[in-house]
C-alpha positions as CSV (number, residue, x, y, z in Angstrom):
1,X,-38.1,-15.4,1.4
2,X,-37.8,-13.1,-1.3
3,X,-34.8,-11.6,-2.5
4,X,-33.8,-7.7,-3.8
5,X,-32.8,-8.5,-7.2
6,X,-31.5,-4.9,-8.1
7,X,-28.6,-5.6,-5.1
8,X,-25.3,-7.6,-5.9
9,X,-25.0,-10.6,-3.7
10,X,-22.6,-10.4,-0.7
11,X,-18.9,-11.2,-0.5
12,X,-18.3,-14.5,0.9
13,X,-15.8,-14.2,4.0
14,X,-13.9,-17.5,4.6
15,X,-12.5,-17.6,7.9
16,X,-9.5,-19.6,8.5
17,X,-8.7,-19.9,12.2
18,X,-7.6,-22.6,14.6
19,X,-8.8,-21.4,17.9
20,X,-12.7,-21.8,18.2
21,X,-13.5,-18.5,20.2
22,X,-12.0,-16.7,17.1
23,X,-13.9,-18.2,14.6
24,X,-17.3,-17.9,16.2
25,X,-16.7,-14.1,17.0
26,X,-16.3,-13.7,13.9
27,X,-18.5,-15.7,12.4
28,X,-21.2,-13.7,14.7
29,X,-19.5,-10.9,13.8
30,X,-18.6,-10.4,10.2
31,X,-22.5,-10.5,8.7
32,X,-23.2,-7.4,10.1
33,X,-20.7,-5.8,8.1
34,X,-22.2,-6.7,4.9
35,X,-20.5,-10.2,4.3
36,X,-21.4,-13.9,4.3
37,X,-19.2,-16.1,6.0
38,X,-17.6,-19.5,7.0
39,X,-15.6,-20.8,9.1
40,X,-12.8,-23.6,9.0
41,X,-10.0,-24.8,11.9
42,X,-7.3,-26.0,9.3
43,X,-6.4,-24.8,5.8
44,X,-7.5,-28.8,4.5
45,X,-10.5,-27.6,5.2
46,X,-10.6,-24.2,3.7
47,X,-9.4,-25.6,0.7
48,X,-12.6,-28.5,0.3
49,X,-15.0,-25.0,1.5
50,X,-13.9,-23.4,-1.6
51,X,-13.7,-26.6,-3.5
52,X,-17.6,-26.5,-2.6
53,X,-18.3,-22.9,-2.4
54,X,-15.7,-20.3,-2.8
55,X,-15.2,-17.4,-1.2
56,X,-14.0,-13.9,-2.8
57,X,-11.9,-12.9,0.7
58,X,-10.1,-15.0,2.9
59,X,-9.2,-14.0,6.8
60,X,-6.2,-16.4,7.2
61,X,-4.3,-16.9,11.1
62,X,-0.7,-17.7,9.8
63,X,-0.7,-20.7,13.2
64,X,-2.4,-24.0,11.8
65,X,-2.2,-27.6,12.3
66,X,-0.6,-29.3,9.2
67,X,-0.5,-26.6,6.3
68,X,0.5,-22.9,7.4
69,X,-1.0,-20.1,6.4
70,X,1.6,-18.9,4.5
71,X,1.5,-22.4,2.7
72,X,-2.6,-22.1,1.9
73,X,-2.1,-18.4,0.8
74,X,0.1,-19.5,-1.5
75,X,-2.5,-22.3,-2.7
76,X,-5.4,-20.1,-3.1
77,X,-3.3,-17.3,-4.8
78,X,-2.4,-20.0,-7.0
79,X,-6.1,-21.6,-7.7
80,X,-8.5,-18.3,-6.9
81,X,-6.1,-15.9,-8.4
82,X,-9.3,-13.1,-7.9
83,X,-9.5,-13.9,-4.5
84,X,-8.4,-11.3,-1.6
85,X,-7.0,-11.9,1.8
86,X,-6.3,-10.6,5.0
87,X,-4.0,-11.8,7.3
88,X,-4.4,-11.8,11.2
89,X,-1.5,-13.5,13.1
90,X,-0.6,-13.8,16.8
91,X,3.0,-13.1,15.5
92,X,4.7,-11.4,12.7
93,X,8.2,-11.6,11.3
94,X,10.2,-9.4,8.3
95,X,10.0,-12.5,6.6
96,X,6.5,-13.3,6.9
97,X,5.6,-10.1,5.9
98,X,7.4,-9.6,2.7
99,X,6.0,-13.1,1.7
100,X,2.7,-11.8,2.3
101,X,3.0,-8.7,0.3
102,X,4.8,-11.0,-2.9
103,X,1.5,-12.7,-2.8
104,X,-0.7,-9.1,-2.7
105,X,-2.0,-9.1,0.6
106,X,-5.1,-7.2,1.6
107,X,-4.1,-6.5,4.9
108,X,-1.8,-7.9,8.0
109,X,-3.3,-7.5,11.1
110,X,-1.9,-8.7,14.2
111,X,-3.9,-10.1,17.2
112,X,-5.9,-9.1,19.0
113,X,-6.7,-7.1,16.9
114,X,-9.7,-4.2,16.7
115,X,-12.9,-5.3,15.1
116,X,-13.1,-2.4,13.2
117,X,-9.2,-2.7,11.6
118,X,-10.7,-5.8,10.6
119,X,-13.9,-4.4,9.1
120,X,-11.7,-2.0,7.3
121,X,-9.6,-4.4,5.7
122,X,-12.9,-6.0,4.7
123,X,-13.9,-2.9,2.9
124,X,-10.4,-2.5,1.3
125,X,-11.2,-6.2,-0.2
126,X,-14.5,-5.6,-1.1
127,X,-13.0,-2.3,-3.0
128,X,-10.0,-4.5,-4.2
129,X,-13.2,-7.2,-5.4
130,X,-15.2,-4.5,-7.2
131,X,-12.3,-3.5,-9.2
132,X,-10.6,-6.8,-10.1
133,X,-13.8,-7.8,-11.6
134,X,-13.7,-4.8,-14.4
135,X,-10.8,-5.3,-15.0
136,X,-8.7,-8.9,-14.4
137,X,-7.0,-8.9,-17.7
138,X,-6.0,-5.1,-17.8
139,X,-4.6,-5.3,-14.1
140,X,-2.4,-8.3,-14.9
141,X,-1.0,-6.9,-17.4
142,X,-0.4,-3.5,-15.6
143,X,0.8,-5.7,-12.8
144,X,3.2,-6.7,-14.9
145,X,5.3,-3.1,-15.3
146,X,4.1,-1.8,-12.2
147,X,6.4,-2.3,-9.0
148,X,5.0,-3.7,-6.1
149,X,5.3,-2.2,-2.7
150,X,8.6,-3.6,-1.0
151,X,7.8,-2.8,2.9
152,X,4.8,-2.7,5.4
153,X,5.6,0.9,5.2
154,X,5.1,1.0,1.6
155,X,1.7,-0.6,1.5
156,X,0.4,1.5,4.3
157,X,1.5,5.0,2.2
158,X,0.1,3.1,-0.8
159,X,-3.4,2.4,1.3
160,X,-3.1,6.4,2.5
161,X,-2.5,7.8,-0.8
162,X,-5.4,5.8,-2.5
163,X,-8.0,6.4,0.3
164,X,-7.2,10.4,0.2
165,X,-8.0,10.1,-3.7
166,X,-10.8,8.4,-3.2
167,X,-11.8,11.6,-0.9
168,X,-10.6,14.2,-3.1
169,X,-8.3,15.6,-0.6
170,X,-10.6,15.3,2.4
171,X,-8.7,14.0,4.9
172,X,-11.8,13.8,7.9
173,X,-13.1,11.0,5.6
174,X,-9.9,9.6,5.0
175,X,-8.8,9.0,7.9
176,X,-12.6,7.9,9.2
177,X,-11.9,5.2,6.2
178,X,-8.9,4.0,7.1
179,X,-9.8,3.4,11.4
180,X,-6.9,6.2,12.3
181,X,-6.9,9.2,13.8
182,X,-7.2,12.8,11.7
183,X,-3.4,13.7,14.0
184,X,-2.0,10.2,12.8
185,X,-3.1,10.7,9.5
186,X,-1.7,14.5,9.4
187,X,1.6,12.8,10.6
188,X,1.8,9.9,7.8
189,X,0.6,12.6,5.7
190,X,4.1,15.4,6.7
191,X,6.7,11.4,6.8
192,X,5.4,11.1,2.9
193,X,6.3,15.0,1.9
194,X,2.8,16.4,2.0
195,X,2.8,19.3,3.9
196,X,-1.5,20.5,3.4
Protein backbone atom coordinates (compact mmCIF):
# COMPACT_ATOMS: atom_id res chain seq x y z
CA UNK A 1 0.00 0.00 0.00
CA UNK A 2 1.36 3.16 -0.99
CA UNK A 3 1.13 6.27 0.86
CA UNK A 4 0.45 10.26 -0.27
CA UNK A 5 3.57 11.67 0.85
CA UNK A 6 2.47 15.48 0.14
CA UNK A 7 -0.44 14.80 3.06
CA UNK A 8 0.38 15.15 6.89
CA UNK A 9 -0.43 12.04 8.78
CA UNK A 10 -3.64 11.91 10.76
CA UNK A 11 -4.36 12.88 14.39
CA UNK A 12 -4.27 10.05 16.60
CA UNK A 13 -7.68 9.86 18.71
CA UNK A 14 -7.30 7.95 22.07
CA UNK A 15 -10.43 6.98 23.39
CA UNK A 16 -10.77 6.63 27.00
CA UNK A 17 -14.11 4.97 27.92
CA UNK A 18 -15.37 2.28 30.32
CA UNK A 19 -18.47 1.13 28.72
CA UNK A 20 -17.69 -1.11 25.56
CA UNK A 21 -20.71 0.08 23.29
CA UNK A 22 -19.08 3.59 23.60
CA UNK A 23 -15.73 2.74 22.64
CA UNK A 24 -16.63 0.67 19.59
CA UNK A 25 -19.01 3.36 18.22
CA UNK A 26 -16.53 5.39 18.28
CA UNK A 27 -13.88 3.61 17.37
CA UNK A 28 -16.16 2.75 14.08
CA UNK A 29 -16.89 6.03 14.08
CA UNK A 30 -14.14 8.54 14.52
CA UNK A 31 -11.92 7.42 11.18
CA UNK A 32 -14.33 8.76 9.02
CA UNK A 33 -13.70 12.02 10.30
CA UNK A 34 -10.22 12.19 9.43
CA UNK A 35 -8.61 10.58 12.61
CA UNK A 36 -6.87 7.44 13.75
CA UNK A 37 -7.89 5.94 16.81
CA UNK A 38 -7.68 3.63 19.90
CA UNK A 39 -9.46 2.64 22.36
CA UNK A 40 -8.87 1.80 26.15
CA UNK A 41 -11.50 0.81 29.28
CA UNK A 42 -9.29 2.35 32.10
CA UNK A 43 -6.96 5.34 32.25
CA UNK A 44 -3.87 2.38 33.23
CA UNK A 45 -4.35 1.65 30.03
CA UNK A 46 -4.43 4.84 28.27
CA UNK A 47 -1.43 5.76 29.94
CA UNK A 48 0.83 2.30 28.59
CA UNK A 49 -1.12 3.29 24.81
CA UNK A 50 0.68 6.45 24.81
CA UNK A 51 3.64 5.08 26.57
CA UNK A 52 3.72 2.90 23.19
CA UNK A 53 2.15 5.25 20.74
CA UNK A 54 0.85 8.56 21.70
CA UNK A 55 -1.87 10.23 20.74
CA UNK A 56 -2.23 14.17 19.87
CA UNK A 57 -6.18 14.20 21.27
CA UNK A 58 -7.62 12.38 24.02
CA UNK A 59 -11.69 11.75 24.29
CA UNK A 60 -11.75 11.11 28.17
CA UNK A 61 -15.33 9.79 30.16
CA UNK A 62 -14.65 11.39 33.65
CA UNK A 63 -16.42 7.52 35.30
CA UNK A 64 -13.38 4.97 35.37
CA UNK A 65 -12.44 2.09 37.38
CA UNK A 66 -9.31 3.01 39.63
CA UNK A 67 -7.86 6.43 38.21
CA UNK A 68 -10.64 9.14 37.27
CA UNK A 69 -10.60 11.07 34.46
CA UNK A 70 -9.98 14.03 36.07
CA UNK A 71 -6.89 12.26 37.70
CA UNK A 72 -5.42 10.94 34.01
CA UNK A 73 -6.16 14.49 32.49
CA UNK A 74 -4.12 15.78 34.95
CA UNK A 75 -1.35 13.05 34.05
CA UNK A 76 -1.28 13.55 30.49
CA UNK A 77 -1.42 17.39 30.81
CA UNK A 78 1.46 16.81 32.93
CA UNK A 79 3.60 14.32 30.54
CA UNK A 80 2.05 15.28 26.79
CA UNK A 81 1.86 18.90 27.58
CA UNK A 82 0.90 19.36 23.46
CA UNK A 83 -1.70 17.04 23.74
CA UNK A 84 -5.60 18.07 23.49
CA UNK A 85 -8.63 16.70 25.08
CA UNK A 86 -12.17 16.53 25.09
CA UNK A 87 -14.20 15.50 27.73
CA UNK A 88 -17.59 13.53 27.50
CA UNK A 89 -19.17 12.68 30.94
CA UNK A 90 -22.48 11.07 31.88
CA UNK A 91 -22.40 13.90 34.60
CA UNK A 92 -21.09 17.26 35.13
CA UNK A 93 -20.48 19.35 38.24
CA UNK A 94 -19.22 23.32 38.79
CA UNK A 95 -16.40 21.75 40.19
CA UNK A 96 -15.59 19.41 37.53
CA UNK A 97 -15.76 21.85 35.13
CA UNK A 98 -13.60 24.52 36.36
CA UNK A 99 -10.93 21.75 36.85
CA UNK A 100 -11.25 20.98 33.34
CA UNK A 101 -10.85 24.39 32.03
CA UNK A 102 -7.49 24.99 34.62
CA UNK A 103 -6.13 22.12 32.72
CA UNK A 104 -7.25 23.76 28.98
CA UNK A 105 -9.84 21.66 27.93
CA UNK A 106 -10.91 21.19 24.35
CA UNK A 107 -14.27 20.60 24.88
CA UNK A 108 -16.93 19.21 27.67
CA UNK A 109 -19.53 17.28 26.22
CA UNK A 110 -22.10 15.61 28.17
CA UNK A 111 -23.71 12.17 27.16
CA UNK A 112 -25.27 11.17 25.03
CA UNK A 113 -24.05 13.33 23.31
CA UNK A 114 -24.41 14.25 19.17
CA UNK A 115 -21.87 12.67 16.93
CA UNK A 116 -21.38 15.68 15.33
CA UNK A 117 -20.68 17.97 18.79
CA UNK A 118 -18.14 15.41 19.01
CA UNK A 119 -16.72 15.78 15.51
CA UNK A 120 -16.64 19.40 16.17
CA UNK A 121 -14.70 19.31 19.12
CA UNK A 122 -12.41 17.04 17.12
CA UNK A 123 -11.86 19.83 14.54
CA UNK A 124 -11.41 22.38 17.35
CA UNK A 125 -8.40 19.99 18.54
CA UNK A 126 -7.09 19.35 15.38
CA UNK A 127 -7.11 23.42 14.93
CA UNK A 128 -5.83 23.74 18.53
CA UNK A 129 -2.88 20.77 17.16
CA UNK A 130 -2.06 22.72 13.97
CA UNK A 131 -1.34 25.77 15.93
CA UNK A 132 0.49 24.52 19.11
CA UNK A 133 2.88 22.98 16.72
CA UNK A 134 4.11 26.62 15.29
CA UNK A 135 4.22 27.83 18.04
CA UNK A 136 4.71 25.85 21.63
CA UNK A 137 7.32 28.15 23.03
CA UNK A 138 5.50 31.52 22.01
CA UNK A 139 2.05 30.25 23.38
CA UNK A 140 3.55 29.37 26.80
CA UNK A 141 4.82 32.29 27.24
CA UNK A 142 1.73 34.24 26.02
CA UNK A 143 -0.10 31.80 28.24
CA UNK A 144 1.62 33.14 30.83
CA UNK A 145 0.00 37.02 30.70
CA UNK A 146 -3.02 35.98 29.14
CA UNK A 147 -6.16 35.16 31.48
CA UNK A 148 -7.72 32.08 31.09
CA UNK A 149 -11.46 31.72 30.60
CA UNK A 150 -13.07 31.40 34.24
CA UNK A 151 -16.65 29.80 33.26
CA UNK A 152 -18.30 27.32 30.70
CA UNK A 153 -19.78 30.42 29.51
CA UNK A 154 -16.52 32.06 28.97
CA UNK A 155 -15.03 29.33 26.81
CA UNK A 156 -18.12 29.01 24.75
CA UNK A 157 -18.01 33.15 23.83
CA UNK A 158 -14.23 32.46 23.48
CA UNK A 159 -14.99 29.35 20.87
CA UNK A 160 -17.76 31.95 19.21
CA UNK A 161 -15.64 34.79 18.88
CA UNK A 162 -12.62 32.79 17.32
CA UNK A 163 -14.79 30.73 14.90
CA UNK A 164 -16.58 34.18 13.58
CA UNK A 165 -12.84 35.44 12.93
CA UNK A 166 -11.88 32.62 11.42
CA UNK A 167 -15.09 33.47 8.94
CA UNK A 168 -14.48 37.02 8.63
CA UNK A 169 -17.74 37.98 9.98
CA UNK A 170 -19.77 35.26 8.18
CA UNK A 171 -21.85 34.01 10.60
CA UNK A 172 -23.79 30.97 8.01
CA UNK A 173 -20.24 29.33 8.30
CA UNK A 174 -19.85 30.07 11.74
CA UNK A 175 -22.39 28.72 13.05
CA UNK A 176 -22.22 25.50 10.39
CA UNK A 177 -18.58 25.27 12.24
CA UNK A 178 -19.62 25.30 15.52
CA UNK A 179 -22.88 22.38 15.13
CA UNK A 180 -25.56 25.44 16.28
CA UNK A 181 -28.12 26.98 14.74
CA UNK A 182 -27.69 30.51 12.62
CA UNK A 183 -30.92 31.83 15.55
CA UNK A 184 -28.65 30.40 18.45
CA UNK A 185 -25.74 31.82 17.17
CA UNK A 186 -27.60 35.42 16.46
CA UNK A 187 -28.65 35.10 20.12
CA UNK A 188 -25.06 34.33 21.78
CA UNK A 189 -24.07 36.80 19.30
CA UNK A 190 -26.89 39.99 20.88
CA UNK A 191 -25.84 38.18 25.20
CA UNK A 192 -21.97 39.20 24.14
CA UNK A 193 -22.92 43.00 22.86
CA UNK A 194 -22.81 42.38 19.16
CA UNK A 195 -25.71 43.74 17.77
CA UNK A 196 -24.80 42.87 13.46
Amino acid sequence: MTHDLSNPRRPRVLVVDDEPRIRSLLSDVIPDMGFDVTAARTAEEAIRAMEQSPADIAILDLQLPVMQGMDLFSHLRERWPGMQVIVMTGFGDLATARAAIQLDVVDFLTKPCHLRDIEVALDRARRRLSRSTTSVALTSAEGQNESKPTTLADVEKQQILDALARHNGNRTKTAVELGISRRTLHYRLREYGMKR
